[in-house]
N, C-alpha and C positions, 0 to 999 in steps of 0.2 A: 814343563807344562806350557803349551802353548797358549796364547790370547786368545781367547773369542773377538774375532769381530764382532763390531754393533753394527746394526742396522735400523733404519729409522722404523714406525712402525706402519707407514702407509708402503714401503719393502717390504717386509714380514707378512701381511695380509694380500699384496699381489702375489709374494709366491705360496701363501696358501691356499689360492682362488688357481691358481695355477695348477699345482698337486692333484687338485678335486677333478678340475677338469681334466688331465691326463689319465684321472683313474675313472671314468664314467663316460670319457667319448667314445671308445668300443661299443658301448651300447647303446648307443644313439640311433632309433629309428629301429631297436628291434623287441616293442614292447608284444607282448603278448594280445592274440585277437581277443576281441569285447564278447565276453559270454552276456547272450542275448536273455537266459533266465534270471542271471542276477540281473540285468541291467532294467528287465522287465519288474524286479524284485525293486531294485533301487527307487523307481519312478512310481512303483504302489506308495513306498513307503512316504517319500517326500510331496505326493499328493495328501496322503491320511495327515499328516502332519500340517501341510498346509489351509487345507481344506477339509479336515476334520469336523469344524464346527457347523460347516453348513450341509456336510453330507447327508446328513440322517434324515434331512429336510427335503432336499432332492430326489433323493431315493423315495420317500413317502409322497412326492408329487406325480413322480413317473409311476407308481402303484397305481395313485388314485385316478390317472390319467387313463390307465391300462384296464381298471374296471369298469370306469365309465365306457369306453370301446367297446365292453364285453357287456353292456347290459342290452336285453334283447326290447326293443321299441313296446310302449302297449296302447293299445288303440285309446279313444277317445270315447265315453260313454254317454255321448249326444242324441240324443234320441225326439223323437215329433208326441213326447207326451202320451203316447198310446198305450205305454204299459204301466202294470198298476205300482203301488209304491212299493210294495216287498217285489217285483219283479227290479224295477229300479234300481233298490238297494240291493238285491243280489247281481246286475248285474255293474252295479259300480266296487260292488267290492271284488267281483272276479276280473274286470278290467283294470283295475286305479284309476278310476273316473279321477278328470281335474275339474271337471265341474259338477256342484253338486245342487241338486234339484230342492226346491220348496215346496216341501211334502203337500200341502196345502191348497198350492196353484204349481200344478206339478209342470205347466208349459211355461213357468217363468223360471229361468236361471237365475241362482239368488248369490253366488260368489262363487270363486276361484279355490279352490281346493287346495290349500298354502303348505298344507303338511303333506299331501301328496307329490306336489311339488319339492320340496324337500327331500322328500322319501326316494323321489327319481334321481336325485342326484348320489353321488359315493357317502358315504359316509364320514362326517367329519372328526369321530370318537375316536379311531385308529390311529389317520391321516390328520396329517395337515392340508387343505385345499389351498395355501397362498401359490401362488406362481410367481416363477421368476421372468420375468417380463423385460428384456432389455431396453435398457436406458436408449431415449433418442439423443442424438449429438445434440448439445447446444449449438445454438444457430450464433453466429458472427454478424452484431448490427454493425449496420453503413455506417461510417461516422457524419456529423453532422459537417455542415460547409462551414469554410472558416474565411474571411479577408487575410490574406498575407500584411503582413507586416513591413512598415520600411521607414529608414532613418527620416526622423522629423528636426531635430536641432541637436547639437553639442554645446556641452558648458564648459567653461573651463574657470581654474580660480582656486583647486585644491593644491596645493605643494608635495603632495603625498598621496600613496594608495585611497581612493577612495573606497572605504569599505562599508557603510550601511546607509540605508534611504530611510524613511518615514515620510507619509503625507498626512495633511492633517485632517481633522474630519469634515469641515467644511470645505476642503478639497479648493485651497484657494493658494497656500503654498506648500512647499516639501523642505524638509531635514536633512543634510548629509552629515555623516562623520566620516573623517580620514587620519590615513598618516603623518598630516603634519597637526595633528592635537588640537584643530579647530572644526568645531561645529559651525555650519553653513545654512542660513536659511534663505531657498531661492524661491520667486517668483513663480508659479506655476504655468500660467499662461503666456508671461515674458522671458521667464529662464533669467531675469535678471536677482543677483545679489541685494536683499534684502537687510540682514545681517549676519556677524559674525561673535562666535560665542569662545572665550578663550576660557579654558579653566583644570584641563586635562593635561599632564604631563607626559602623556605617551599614547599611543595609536587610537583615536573614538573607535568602540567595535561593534556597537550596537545604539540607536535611539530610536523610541516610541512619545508619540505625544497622546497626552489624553484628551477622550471627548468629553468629558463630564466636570476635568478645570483647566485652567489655563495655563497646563504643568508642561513641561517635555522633558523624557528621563534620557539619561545618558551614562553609558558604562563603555569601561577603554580595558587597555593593556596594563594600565596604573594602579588597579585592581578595586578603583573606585566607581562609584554607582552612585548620579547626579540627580538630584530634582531642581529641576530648570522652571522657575517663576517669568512666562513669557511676558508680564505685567509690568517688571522691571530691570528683565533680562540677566536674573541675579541667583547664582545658585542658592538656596534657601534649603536643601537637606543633604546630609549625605548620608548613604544606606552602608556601614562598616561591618565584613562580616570573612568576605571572600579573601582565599589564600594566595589565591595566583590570579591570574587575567582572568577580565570577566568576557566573556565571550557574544553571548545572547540575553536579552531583555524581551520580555511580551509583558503587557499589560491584559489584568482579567478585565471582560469588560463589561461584567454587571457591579463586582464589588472592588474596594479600595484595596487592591493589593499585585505588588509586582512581585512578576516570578525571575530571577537569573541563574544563570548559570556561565559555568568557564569553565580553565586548566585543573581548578582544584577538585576536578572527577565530582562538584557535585550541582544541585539547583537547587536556590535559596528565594525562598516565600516571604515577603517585606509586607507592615503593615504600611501602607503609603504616610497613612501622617503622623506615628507615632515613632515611625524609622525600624520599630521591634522587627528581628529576625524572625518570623512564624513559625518558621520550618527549614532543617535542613535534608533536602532529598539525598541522601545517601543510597548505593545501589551498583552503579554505574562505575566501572576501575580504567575510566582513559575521561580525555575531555568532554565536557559535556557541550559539544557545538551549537546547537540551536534547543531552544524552547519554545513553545505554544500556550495561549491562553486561550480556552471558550469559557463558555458560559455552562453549558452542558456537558456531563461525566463522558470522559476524562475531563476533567477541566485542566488537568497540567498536563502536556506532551514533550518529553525531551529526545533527542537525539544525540548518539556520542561517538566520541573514535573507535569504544568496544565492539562495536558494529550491531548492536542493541539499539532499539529503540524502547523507552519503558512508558505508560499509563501509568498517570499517578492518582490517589485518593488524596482534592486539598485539605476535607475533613481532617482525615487519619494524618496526611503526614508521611503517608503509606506508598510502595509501589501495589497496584491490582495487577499488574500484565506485564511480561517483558516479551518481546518480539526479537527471535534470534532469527530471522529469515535471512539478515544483509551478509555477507562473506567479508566488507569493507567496510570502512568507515563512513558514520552515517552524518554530513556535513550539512542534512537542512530538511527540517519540515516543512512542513504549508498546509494550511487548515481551507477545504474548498469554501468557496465565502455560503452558498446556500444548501448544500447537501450535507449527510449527516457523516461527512468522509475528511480521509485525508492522507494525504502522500507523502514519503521518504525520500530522498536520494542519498546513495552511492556509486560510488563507481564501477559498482556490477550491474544495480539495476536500478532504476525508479519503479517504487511498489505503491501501489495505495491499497487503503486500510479500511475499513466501514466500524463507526464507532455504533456503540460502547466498548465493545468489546475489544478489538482490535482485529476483527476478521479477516483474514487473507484475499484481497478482491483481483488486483491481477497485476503483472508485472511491464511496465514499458520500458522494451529495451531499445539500443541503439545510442542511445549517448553515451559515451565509451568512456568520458575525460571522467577528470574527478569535477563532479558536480556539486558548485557552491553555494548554487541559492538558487529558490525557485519559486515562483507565483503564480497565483489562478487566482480568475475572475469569474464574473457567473456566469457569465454566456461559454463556460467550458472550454478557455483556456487554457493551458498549462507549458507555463514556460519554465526553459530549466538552462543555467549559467553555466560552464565549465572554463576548468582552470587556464586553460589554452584558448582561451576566447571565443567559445564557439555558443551559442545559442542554437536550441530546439525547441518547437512552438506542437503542441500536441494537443487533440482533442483528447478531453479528459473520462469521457465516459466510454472509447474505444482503444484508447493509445495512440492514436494513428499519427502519426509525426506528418505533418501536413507543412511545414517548414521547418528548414535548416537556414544557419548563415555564420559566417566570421564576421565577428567584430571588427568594423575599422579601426586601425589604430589613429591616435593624433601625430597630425604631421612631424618628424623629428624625433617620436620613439620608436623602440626596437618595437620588432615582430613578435618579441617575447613580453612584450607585455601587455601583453592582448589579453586579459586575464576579465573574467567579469565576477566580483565579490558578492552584491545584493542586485536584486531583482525588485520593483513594489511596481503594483500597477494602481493609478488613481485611484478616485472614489467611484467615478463613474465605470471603472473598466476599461476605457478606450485608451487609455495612451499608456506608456510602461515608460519606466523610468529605468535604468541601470546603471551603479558605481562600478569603475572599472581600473585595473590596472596603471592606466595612462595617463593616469590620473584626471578622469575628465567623466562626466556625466553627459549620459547620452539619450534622450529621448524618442520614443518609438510610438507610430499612430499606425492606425490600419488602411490600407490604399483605398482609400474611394470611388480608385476607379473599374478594379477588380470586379468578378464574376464567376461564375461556377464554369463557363465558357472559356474566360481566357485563362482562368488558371481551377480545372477541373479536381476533382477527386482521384489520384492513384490508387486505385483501392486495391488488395489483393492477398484476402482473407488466409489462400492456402499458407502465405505467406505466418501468419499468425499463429495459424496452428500447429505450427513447428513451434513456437516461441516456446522456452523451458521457462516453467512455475517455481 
């Protein structure tokens, strides 16, 4: 008895991809001609099927369209008064008078004959009278003029990736957190080091300061969530809940409560002075990257790796909406500061949203990286960071990418670490802030000396209308 060879199994399947083709290329190129009654048959049937529900509708308008054609004109029964009222009335009932006379003062027209009027049209008992009327294109608005953007100062002074910004609300300095586990607070108008906050044992990944005390919250990789007393520069809570790294912090900003979220797939609802966990938003099966607080429903907005974005009920506790539009992972919300919107990124697309509901409003494409962070001010900015250091500066109510640029790196780092992590832009709007790779902060004003002149509108709609939804 002989051995069988073995053979592996990706052998076995070429040679029976092999066999198949040796027995079917003889007939390659010799199908049979398209009989044109089935084919005619075929394309009834996948019409009724697809268009079944509006046919019966259509059909009854080209009916009603076709009688109306066929109905034969009938004069007007206007007449100088002269004849008497039973002439009158017999001759408005053998014409369809549309006006009908005031028996009384037979030379005054006294109304419009409404049901004759009627009467001349098709009939609506049978038929249906709607029409189908095509839809006009939407029109493509101009986007507004924007100033270009360009480097105003660099900071330097973190030891590590700088990964989240915060300004405060009287907009007099800003917050950084980084990879070397200290919280920074710099000067605004100076850019100079104010103070340093030590208390985290592994990477700051997110902080907010509040306007309503004189708190600033801070959440890292240590899986910890700070409340910072800026009165004595002394942590004074800690919020204990989350499993893995906390990733994102927002603060609501009419009532006491912070929302987070991280690695452990979920976002966690804090009563601010009680420390009580409120809520855990469960929902979401990969990390939860960023969250949002408003004031109006949704009041919580998260974004995560599942490439979901979800609406939450803070009431219930609840998701309302999950949003599957993204293909990728969804690395960062932004709530527009005066409209009742707000925008996603990933690395397919930047989407925005129209709330309450979550409505699909339009897609801005062209930034290609994976996109870390992103901010809009009211004058309809929208700026968005990518992993490879690139910034894109867009009009937010057309998309129109009205700037590009790379980040400079700091003198003596790689070209790989041109990375920009957080985006914030003031109070007032005018100047942007960015944590970046190089470990360095970088601030950004708009040229002053700019014009619609020396650096015009590229507009070029066709362009758009290709864009995939």
């Amino acid at each position: 008895m002989e051995d069988v060879q073995k053979h592996s199994v990706h052998t076995l399947i070429f040679r029976s991809l092999k066999r198949t083709h040796d027995l079917f290329v003889s007939n390659q190129g010799n199908l049979p001609d398209i009989d044109d009654r089935l084919e005619k048959l075929r394309r009834s049937i996948k019409a009724r099927d697809t268009y079944g529900l509006v046919l019966d509708r259509a059909i009854k308008s080209m009916d009603a369209k076709k009688m109306s054609a066929l109905q034969i004109e009938r004069p007007l029964a206007i007449t100088d008064g002269s004849m008497s009222g039973s002439d009158l009335g017999a001759t408005a009932t053998e014409s369809g008078s549309l006006v009908r006379y005031n028996r009384d003062k037979e030379k005054t027209p006294l109304s419009i004959n409404t049901s004759l009027v009627r009467a001349s049209m098709p009939s609506s008992s049978g038929a249906s009278n709607v029409q189908l009327i095509p839809k006009k294109a939407p029109s493509i608005p101009k986007p507004k003029w924007h100033a270009p953007w360009k480097l105003s100062r660099v900071i330097s002074g973190h030891l590590g990736w700088v990964r989240c910004i915060a300004v405060e609300p009287g907009n007099e300095w800003f917050a950084t957190g980084a990879g070397d586990r200290v919280i920074k607070i710099w000067d605004l108008a100076s850019g100079k080091l104010k103070l340093s906050l030590t208390g985290h044992v592994s990477t700051v990944r997110g902080v907010a300061v509040s306007a309503k005390h004189p708190y600033l919250f801070s959440c890292g990789e240590d899986r910890q969530v700070k409340c910072w007393d800026l009165e004595y520069n002394k942590v004074i809570r800690h919020y204990h809940g989350h499993l893995s790294a906390v990733y994102s912090l927002a603060l609501h900003p009419t009532i006491d409560v912070l929302a987070t979220s991280g690695r452990d797939s979920t976002a966690r609802i804090w009563d601010m002075r009680t420390k009580a966990n409120v809520h855990t938003l469960t929902g979401h099966t990969n990390t939860v990257a960023s969250v949002v607080a408003q004031a109006t429903n949704p009041q919580i907005i998260t974004g995560s790796h599942d490439s979901t974005v979800r609406l939450w009920d803070l009431a219930a506790g609840k998701s309302v909406c999950t949003l599957t539009n993204h293909k990728k992972s969804v690395r960062s919300i932004v709530l527009h500061p005066s409209l009742y919107m707000f925008a996603s990124a990933s690395p397919d697309n930047i989407k925005q949203w129209r709330c309450p509901e979550g409505n699909f409003v339009q897609n801005i494409s062209g930034h290609t990286a994976i996109v870390n962070c992103m901010a809009a001010n009211s004058d309809g900015v929208l700026v968005s960071g990518g992993d490879n250091g690139t910034m894109f500066f867009w009009d937010w109510r057309t998309g129109y990418n009205f700037q590009r640029f790379q980040a400079p790196v700091q003198p003596g780092s790689m070209d790989s670490e041109a990375g920009i992590f957080a985006l914030c832009f003031d109070q007032s709007g005018t100047r942007l802030i960015t944590a970046e790779a190089d470990k360095t902060i970088k601030v950004y004003k708009e040229d002053d000396e700019a014009n619609e002149e020396t650096h015009p509108i590229n507009w070029r709609p066709e362009l758009l209308k290709r864009r995939k939804f």
